[in-house]
N, C-alpha and C positions, 0 to 999 in steps of 0.2 A: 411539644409537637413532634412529629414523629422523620426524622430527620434518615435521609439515606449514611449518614456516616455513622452513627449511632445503631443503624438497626442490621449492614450488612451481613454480619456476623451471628452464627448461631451461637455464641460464647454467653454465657449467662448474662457476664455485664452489659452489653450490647444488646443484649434481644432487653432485658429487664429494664434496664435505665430509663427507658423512656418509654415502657408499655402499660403507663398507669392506666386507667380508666377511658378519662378523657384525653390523652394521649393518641389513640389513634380513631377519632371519630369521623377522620374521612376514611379511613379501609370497610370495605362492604363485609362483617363477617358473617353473612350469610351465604358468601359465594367461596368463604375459605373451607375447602379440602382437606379436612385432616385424614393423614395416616394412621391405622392403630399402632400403638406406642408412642406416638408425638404429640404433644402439647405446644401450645401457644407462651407467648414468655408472660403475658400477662395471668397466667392460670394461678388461682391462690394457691395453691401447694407450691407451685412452685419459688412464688413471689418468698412465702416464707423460708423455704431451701437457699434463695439466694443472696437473703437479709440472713440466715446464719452463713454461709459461706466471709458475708463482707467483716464481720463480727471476728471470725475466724484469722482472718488474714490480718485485724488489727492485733489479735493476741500474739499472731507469729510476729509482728513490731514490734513486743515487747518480749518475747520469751526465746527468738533466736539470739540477739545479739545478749542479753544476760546467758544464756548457756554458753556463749564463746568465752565470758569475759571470765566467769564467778566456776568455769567446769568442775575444778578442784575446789573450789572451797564450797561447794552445793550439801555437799554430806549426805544427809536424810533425804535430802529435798530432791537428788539427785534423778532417781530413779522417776519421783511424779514428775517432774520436768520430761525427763525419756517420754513417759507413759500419756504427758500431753500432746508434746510434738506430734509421736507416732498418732494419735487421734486427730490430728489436725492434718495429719499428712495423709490418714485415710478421707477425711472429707472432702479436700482435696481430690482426690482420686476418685472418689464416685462423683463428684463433680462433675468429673472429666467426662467419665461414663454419660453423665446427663444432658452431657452439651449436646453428644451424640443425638437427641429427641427433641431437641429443642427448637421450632420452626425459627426463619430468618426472614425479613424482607428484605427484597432484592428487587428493582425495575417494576416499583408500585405494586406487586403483590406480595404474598407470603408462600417462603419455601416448607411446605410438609411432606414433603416425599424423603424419607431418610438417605437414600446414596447422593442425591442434592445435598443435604445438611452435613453428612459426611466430609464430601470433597470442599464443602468452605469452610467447616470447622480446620481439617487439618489443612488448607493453605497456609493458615498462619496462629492461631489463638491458638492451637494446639500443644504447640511446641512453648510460647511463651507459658501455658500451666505445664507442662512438661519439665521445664525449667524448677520450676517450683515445688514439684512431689520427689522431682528425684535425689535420694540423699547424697552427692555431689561430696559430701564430709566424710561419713563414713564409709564409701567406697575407696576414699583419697586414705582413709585413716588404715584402712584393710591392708590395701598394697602396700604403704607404706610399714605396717607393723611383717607385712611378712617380706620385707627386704631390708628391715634391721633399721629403720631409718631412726635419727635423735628424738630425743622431745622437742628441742628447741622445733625441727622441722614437723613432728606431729602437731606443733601447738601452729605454727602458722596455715598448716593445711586444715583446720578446721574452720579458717576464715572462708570455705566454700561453703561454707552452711548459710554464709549472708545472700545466698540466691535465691531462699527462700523467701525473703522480702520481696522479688517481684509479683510476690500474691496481692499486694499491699496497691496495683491497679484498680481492685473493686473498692477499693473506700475513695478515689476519686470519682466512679460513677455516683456511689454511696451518697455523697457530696452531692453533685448534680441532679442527682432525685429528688434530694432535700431543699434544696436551691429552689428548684422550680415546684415545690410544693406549696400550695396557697393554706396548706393548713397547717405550718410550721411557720411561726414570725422569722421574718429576714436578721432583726439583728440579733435576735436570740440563736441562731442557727450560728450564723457569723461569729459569734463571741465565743461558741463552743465548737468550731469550727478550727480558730486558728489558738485557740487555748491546747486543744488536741494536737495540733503538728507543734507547736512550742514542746508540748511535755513529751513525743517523741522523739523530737529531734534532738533533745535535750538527752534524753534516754539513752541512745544511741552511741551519742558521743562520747557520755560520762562512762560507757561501758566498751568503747572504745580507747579509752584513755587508762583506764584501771590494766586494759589486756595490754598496752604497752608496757606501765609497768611491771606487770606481771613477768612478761614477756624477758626481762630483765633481770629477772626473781628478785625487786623489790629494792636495788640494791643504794644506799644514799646517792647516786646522781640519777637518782628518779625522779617525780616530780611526788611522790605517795610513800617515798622508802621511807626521811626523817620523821615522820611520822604516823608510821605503821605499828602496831602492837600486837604481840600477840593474841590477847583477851580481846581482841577485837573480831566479831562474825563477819560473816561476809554479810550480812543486811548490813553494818554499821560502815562495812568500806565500800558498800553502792550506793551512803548514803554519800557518803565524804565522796564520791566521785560526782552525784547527782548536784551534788553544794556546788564542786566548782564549776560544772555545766553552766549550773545556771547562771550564779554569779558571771562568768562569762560571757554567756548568753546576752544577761543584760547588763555588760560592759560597765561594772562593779568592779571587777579586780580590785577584791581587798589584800591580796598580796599572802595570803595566809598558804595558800596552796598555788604554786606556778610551775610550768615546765622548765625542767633544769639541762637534758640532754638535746642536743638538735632533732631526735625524732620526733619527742614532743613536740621541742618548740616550732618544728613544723606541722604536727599534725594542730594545734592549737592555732599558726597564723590561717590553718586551711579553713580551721572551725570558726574564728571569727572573721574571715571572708562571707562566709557562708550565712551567718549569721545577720552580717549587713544588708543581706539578697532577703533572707527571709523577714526580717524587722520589716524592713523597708516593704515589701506585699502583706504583712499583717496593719503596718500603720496605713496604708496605699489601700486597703479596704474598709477598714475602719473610716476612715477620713471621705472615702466616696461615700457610704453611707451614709456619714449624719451632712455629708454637706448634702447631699441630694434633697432631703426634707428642707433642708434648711434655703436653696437655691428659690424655692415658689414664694418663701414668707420673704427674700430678699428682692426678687424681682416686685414680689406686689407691695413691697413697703417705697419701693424706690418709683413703681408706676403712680403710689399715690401722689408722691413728694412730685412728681411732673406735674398731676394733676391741679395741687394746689396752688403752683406757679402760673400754669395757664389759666385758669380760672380766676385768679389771682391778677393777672396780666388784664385780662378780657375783662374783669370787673362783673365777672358770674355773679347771681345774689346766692345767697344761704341757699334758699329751695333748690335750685338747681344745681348747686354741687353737691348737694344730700342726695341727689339724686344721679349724679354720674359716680360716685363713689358707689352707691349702692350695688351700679350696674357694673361698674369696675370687679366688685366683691364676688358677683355673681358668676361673671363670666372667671376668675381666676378657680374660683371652687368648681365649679363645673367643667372645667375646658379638660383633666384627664379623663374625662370620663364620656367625652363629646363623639359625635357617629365618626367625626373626619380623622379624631385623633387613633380612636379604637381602628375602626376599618382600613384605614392606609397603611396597613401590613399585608391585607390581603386580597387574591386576585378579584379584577371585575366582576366575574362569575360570583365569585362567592357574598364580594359586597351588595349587590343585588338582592341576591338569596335572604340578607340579612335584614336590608332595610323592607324588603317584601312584605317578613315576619313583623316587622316591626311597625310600619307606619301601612299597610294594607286597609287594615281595619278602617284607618280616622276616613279613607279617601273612599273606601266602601259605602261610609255614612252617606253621603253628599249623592245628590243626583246629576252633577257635575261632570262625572267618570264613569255613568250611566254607558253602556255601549261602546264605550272604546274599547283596543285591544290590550292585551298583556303586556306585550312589545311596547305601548307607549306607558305602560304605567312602570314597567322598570325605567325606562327611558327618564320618567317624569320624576322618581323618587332617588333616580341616581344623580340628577342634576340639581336637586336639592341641595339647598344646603340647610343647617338646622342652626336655630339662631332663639335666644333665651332672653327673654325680657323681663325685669325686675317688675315687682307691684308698680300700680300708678303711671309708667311708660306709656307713653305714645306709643302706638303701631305706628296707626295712619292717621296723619292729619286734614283735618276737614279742608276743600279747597285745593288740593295739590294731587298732582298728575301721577298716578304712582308710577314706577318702575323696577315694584318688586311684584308678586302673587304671596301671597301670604295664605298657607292651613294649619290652622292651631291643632295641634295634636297632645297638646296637655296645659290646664290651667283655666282661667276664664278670663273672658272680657267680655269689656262692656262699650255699647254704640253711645254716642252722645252728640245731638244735634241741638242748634238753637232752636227749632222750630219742631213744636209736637207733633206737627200734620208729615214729617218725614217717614213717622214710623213705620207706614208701607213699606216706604223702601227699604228698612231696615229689616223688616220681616222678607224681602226678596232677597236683599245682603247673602241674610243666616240660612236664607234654603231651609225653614224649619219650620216645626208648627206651632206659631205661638203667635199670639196676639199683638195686633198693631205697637200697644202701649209697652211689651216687653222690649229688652233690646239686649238680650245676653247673649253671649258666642261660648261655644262650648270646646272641646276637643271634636275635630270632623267637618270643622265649619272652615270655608274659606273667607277669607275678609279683605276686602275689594276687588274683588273676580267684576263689577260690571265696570268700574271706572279702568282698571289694569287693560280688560280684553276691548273696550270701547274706545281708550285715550281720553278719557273726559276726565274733571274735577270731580273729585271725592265729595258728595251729600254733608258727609260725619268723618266724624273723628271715633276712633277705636282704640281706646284705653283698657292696660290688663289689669283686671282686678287683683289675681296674685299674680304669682311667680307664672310666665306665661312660655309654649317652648312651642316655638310655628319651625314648616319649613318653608323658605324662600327660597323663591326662583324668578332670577332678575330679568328682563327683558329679551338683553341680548339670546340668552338662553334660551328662552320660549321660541323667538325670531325662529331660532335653529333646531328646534323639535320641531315645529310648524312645517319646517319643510321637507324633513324627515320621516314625518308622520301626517299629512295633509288629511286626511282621511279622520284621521282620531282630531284633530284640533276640529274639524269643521263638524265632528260630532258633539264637540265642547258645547263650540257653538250653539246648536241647533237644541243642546240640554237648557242651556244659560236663556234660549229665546222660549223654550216651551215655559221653563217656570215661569218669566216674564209676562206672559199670557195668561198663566193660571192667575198668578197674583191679580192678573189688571179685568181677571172676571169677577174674582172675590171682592174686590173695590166695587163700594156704594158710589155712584152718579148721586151730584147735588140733586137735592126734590127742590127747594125753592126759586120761585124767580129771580131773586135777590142774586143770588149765588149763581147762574145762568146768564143774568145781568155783566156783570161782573167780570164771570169768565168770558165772557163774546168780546168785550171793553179789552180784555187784557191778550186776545189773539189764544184764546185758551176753546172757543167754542167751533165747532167743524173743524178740527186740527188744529194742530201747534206748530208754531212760525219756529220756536226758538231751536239754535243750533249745540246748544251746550246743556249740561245740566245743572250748570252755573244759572243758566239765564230763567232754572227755574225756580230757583233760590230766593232770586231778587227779589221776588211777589208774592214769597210765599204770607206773608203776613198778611195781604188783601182778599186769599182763598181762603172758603173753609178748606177744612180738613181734609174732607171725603174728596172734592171739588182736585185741590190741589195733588193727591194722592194718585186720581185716577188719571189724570193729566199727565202727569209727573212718569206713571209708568207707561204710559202712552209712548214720552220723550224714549224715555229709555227703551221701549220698546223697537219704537225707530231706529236708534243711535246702535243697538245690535242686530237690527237687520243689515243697516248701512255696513255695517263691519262685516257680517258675514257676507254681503254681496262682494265683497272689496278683497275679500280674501280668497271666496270662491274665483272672482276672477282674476286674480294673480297666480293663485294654482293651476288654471285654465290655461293662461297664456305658459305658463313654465309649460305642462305637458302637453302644448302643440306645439310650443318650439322645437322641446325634444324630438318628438313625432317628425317634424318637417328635415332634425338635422340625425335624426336615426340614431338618436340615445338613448338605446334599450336601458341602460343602467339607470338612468334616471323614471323611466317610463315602467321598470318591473318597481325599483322602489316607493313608487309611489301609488301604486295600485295594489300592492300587497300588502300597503300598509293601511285603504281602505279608501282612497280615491278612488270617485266614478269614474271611468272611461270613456262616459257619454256624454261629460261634460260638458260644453260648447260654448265660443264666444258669444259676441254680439250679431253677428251674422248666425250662428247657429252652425258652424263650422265644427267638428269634432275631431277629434286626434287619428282615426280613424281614416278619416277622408282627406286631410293633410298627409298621411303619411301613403297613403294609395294618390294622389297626385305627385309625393317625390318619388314614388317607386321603392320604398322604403321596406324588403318584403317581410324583414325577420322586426321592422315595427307592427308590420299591419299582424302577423303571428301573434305576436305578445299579443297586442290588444284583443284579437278576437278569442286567447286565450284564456283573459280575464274578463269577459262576457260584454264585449264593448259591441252594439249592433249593428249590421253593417248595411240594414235598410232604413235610417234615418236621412233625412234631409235638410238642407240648410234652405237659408229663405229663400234662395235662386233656383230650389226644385234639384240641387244636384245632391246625391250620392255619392257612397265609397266606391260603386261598382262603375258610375257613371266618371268619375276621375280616373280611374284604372283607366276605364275603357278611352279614354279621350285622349291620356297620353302616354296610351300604347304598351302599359304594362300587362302583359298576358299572364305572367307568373302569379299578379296579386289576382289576376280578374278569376283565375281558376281556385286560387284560395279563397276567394269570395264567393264561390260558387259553390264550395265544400262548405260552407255557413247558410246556405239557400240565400242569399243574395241577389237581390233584384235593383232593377233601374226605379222602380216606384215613380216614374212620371208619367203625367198628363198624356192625354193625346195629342194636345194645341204644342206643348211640349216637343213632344216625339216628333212631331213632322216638322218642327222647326229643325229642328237639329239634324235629322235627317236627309231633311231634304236640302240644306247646307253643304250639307257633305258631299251629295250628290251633285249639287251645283258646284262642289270646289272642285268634284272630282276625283274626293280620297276614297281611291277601293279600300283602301284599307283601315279606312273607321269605319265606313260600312260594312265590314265583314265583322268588326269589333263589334260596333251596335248590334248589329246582326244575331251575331252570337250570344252577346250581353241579355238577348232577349226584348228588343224595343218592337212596337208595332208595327210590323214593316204598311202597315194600310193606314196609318195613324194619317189625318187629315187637317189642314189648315183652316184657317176663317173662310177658305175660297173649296174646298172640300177637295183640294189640289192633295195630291200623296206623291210621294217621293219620285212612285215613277214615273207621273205625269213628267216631273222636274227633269228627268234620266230621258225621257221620250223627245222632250223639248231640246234638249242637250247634243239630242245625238247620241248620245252615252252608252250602247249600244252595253259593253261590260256590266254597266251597272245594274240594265235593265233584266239582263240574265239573275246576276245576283241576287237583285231584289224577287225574281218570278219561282228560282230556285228553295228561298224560306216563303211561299207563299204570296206573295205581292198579286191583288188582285188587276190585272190590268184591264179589266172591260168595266170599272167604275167611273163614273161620269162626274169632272166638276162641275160648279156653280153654273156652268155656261154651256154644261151638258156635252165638251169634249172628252173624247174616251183615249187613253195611253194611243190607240192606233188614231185618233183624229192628230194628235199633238205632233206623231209622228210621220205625215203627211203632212203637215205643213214645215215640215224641217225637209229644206234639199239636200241637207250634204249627208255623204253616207244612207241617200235615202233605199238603196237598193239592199245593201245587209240587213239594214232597223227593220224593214218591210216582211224580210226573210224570215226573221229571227219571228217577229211579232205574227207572221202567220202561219211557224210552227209552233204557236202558244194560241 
């Protein structure tokens, strides 16, 4: 994976270690910007540039510390030893050269701009290989030869040539590459791995230990003098150093060679300190490896040994613990490899992404998921769980109220009822096209979708023929996508009642009288009494086939209408409470998710017209911004506009006015209400009506209008008002008085009323 502390760095280790292939599959490289001259760390030229550089740095492990120890005694070999180093020290150096090109990720992108790559190479990788090309030895060897210095002090200042080894950084990434390589086995890697730092370190020391005596020129209180010989090459005294490494090493001490002087025998307690550090991480790896294989066959040997106690205990027979063991087996071999183990490394977003690809298809099958949105099908796939049923397993038992959903997505099963005439129903189950007498479930088929979404008892029983691997989704869960997504479940819905339908056209109606007989006897003819799908089970032995079939999806018919009613109206009642208490949050979530807006109770009340009676103005917005109508009516004739208007919301009544929004009532209506108002004597809901658009001449059972009521009143304000939007006053009621008769028979105020009505 491609990790910010691994890739900060343009330093070869660092960009390369971790830029195999599949290493960086979330970086877009179609949007990465190369500079010419720069390359990417994953570039095969490079890749192979920087598997020899690692290569490199392991031979300076072995070729600096023997040039310190064996200088003098190299002979011949002297000079190719020079002519190595110096080749290793130029590869190095164009290295260095290269890091200079080598892009870096830095804050989720890639640096290719070379004075970017510059200034982070030389913050710091720079100087650590800097370290490492510059000859630190011979420069020390230089000064000192031209200020006369000893050998004793020439020979200790070549011990700066050991800074060469900090090249010896790439064979730990080296390491890490290979590690996380799925095409290199783990314990083979491991065993050559720590077989490699044993024969370095081993190296090291024995060539460290040979330069102390040396150091000494050999002399008996050495640990190598009493048995030094002439005739002996310097291979034969690095082997005699490498014997007692190792013997050391692993704490052998056959006694044959030991340190005699305190130098030694300090550098010897230093190297068997070190020694115990290093054992102790080669055994500490080893030991996690095989116990790891070893920890699943212990847990599942010690889960059976529970099992055969409890079963044992409970007095299980043979069958049935053949058959928990099975499933025990099953689940232990599949569980590394299971969605929840694999996926719970990685973010929400991307688990989604995954089980999309992966379970998409089975849920595509089915007409079930017909018309819902996106949104609920990650929703539905992510709350999944995915659950593995051995051959012969129960799913669902016939009879029992499930509390799971069940989609087979690999394997088969099979339907099994007592009664052949169920097979309708099982061909309604599988959503598939196959004949009554089939009863197979495939990958894509849900299995108990009408008893799970209805609450009713299971018809059958659903047995998997092999190895069977559904996803479940338990109740609770559904509860709460339901109300997250109302819109898609009540599409579920309305998928689950159309196939219902089809199925119960496809079914044969008995021809015989017999069979008619029968069914009328059993409350099966002109509808069905029964409440459950149980209650259609009981009888099924007394129907024919066809008889009980068509019946039977009748029930069930019913039994998901009944649900979808129950659910529409619970979704109903949530977004007009919202509505009433001005919970936009709840009111956009559930309309974007595919809820109507124009829902309405039992009154025919809408969210709309609740939230324009509370004055609610940024609900009635939503709503008419998610196409909710605002000239619908409930069964009392009122509107959204007629609520505004009645308690006095002017804000909602002009945004209902921006929607073309109307009163849409009657005339009998209008002059009821109006003329109310006018008998209460509110100017100012007759200015509201007014303007809302109502009949100001709308007329009652007595052909009485508003201003007849205002004339009567005295109302003298009202009567302007009403004359000002039209109000006819020379219209005559039932009894043939006109506004000015009405007004002549009222004394008070009879000199203004008179005024006014014979300037009109």
């Amino acid at each position: 994976m491609v990790t910010e502390s691994l890739l900060r760095s343009p330093s070869g280790v660092r960009g390369f270690g971790s830029f195999d292939k599949g290493g960086v599959d979330l970086v877009n490289y179609d949007n990465i910007n190369i500079q010419y001259g720069t390359f990417l760390p994953w570039n095969p030229c490079y890749r192979i540039w920087w598997h020899g550089t690692a290569i490199s740095a392991l031979l300076t492990a072995f070729l600096t510390p023997y040039q310190i120890a064996f200088e003098e005694d190299l002979g011949f070999f002297k000079q190719s030893a020079d002519l190595l180093e110096k080749v290793l020290t130029l590869i190095f150096t164009v290295d260095m050269v290269v890091n200079f090109n080598v892009a870096f990720f830095r804050d989720d992108e890639f640096v290719c701009r070379r004075p970017q790559i510059a200034r982070e190479y030389l913050s710091y990788m720079f100087w650590v290989d800097a370290v490492g090309v510059i000859p630190f030895g011979d420069i020390a060897h230089f000064v000192a030869d031209q200020l006369g210095a000893s050998s004793e002090t020439m020979l200790v200042l070549s011990l700066l040539q050991l800074s060469r080894l900090i090249r010896l950084y790439r064979i730990k990434k080296l390491f890490q590459e290979l590690r996380n390589n799925l095409c290199v086995n783990l314990l083979t890697f491991t065993l050559l791995r720590n077989f490699l730092v044993v024969v370095v370190a081993c190296h090291v020391q024995a060539c460290i230990m040979y330069f102390l005596a040396r150091a000494q020129h050999f002399g008996t209180d050495t640990w190598l003098g009493p048995f030094l010989y002439k005739s002996e090459s310097s291979f034969e005294r690095y082997v005699t150093s490498l014997y007692w490494s190792i013997t050391t090493f692993c704490t052998v001490g056959y006694g044959d060679f030991r340190p005699t002087n305190p130098v030694e025998k300090i550098f010897g307690s230093i190297f068997m300190l070190i020694n115990i550090v290093v054992a102790a991480w080669i055994i500490g790896s080893m030991t996690l490896l095989m116990l790891t294989g070893d920890n699943k066959t212990r847990e599942y040997r010690e889960s059976l040994e529970i099992l055969d106690q409890y079963g044992y205990m409970h007095k299980f027979d043979q069958i049935l613990m053949n058959k928990l063991k099975k499933q025990l087996k099953l689940e232990f071999h599949n569980r590394e490899v299971s969605d929840d183990m694999v996926l719970r490394y990685f973010p929400s977003a991307v688990r989604r992404k995954i089980l999309r690809q992966l379970y998409y298809e089975h849920l595509a099958k089915t007409d079930l998921m017909e018309g819902v949105r996106p949104q609920f099908v990650d929703a539905f796939l992510a709350s999944c769980s995915v659950e593995i049923f051995g051959a012969g397993e129960e799913i669902v038992d016939r009879g029992s109220i499930l509390s799971d959903l069940f989609l087979l997505v690999g394997g088969i099963a099979e339907v099994t009822t007592s009664a052949q005439a169920i097979g309708d129903l099982e061909q309604l189950s599988t959503y598939s096209q196959r004949t009554p007498t089939e009863s197979t479930l495939q990958a894509g088929d849900f299995i108990g979708e009408i008893g799970f979404f209805t609450d009713s008892p299971q018809l059958h029983s659903v047995l998997s023929v092999t190895v069977c691997k559904t996803l479940t989704m338990p109740r609770s869960t559904y509860k709460m996508l339901a109300q997250d997504h109302p819109g898609s479940i009540g599409k579920i819905l309305q998928n689950l009642l159309a196939k219902i339908e089809h199925a119960s056209m496809q079914a044969r109606l008995p021809k015989s009288v017999e069979a008619l007989r029968i069914g009328s006897n059993l409350g099966y003819a002109g509808g069905s009494s029964y409440k459950s799908l149980e209650d259609i089970d009981e009888n099924h032995a007394m129907l024919s086939d066809n008889g009980l079939a068509t019946e039977s999806l009748s029930v069930v018919k019913d039994l998901v209408q009944m649900h979808m009613n129950r659910n529409l109206d619970d979704e109903t009642t949530r977004l007009l409470f919202a509505a009433s208490r001005g919970d936009t949050r709840t009111i956009h979530m559930m309309c974007s998710h595919g809820f109507d807006p124009n829902n309405h109770d039992y009154d025919r009340r809408t969210a709309l017209m609740v939230s324009s009676m509370k004055g609610n103005v940024d609900v009635v917005k939503l709503l008419l911004q998610f196409g909710a109508d605002p000239n619908l009516l409930d069964m009392h004739g009122s509107s959204a506009l007629l609520e505004a208007t009645k308690n006095g919301h002017d804000d909602i009544m002009k945004l209902l006015f921006e929607y073309e929004a109307s009163l849409g009532m009657p005339d009998s209506q209008a002059a009821a209400l109006l003329c109310c108002a006018v008998y209460d004597g509110d100017i100012l809901l007759i200015k509201r009506l007014l303007k809302a658009g109502i009949n100001v001449n709308a007329a009652d059972y007595d052909k009485r209008t508003a201003s007849h009521i205002a004339a009567a009143e005295g109302n003298a304000a009202a009567i302007r008002i009403l004359a000002e939007h039209g109000a006819d006053l020379s219209v005559a009621d039932r009894w043939g008085n006109t506004v000015q008769d009405e007004a002549a028979k009222r004394n008070k105020d009879k000199g203004k009323l008179f005024a006014f009505l014979g300037g009109n």
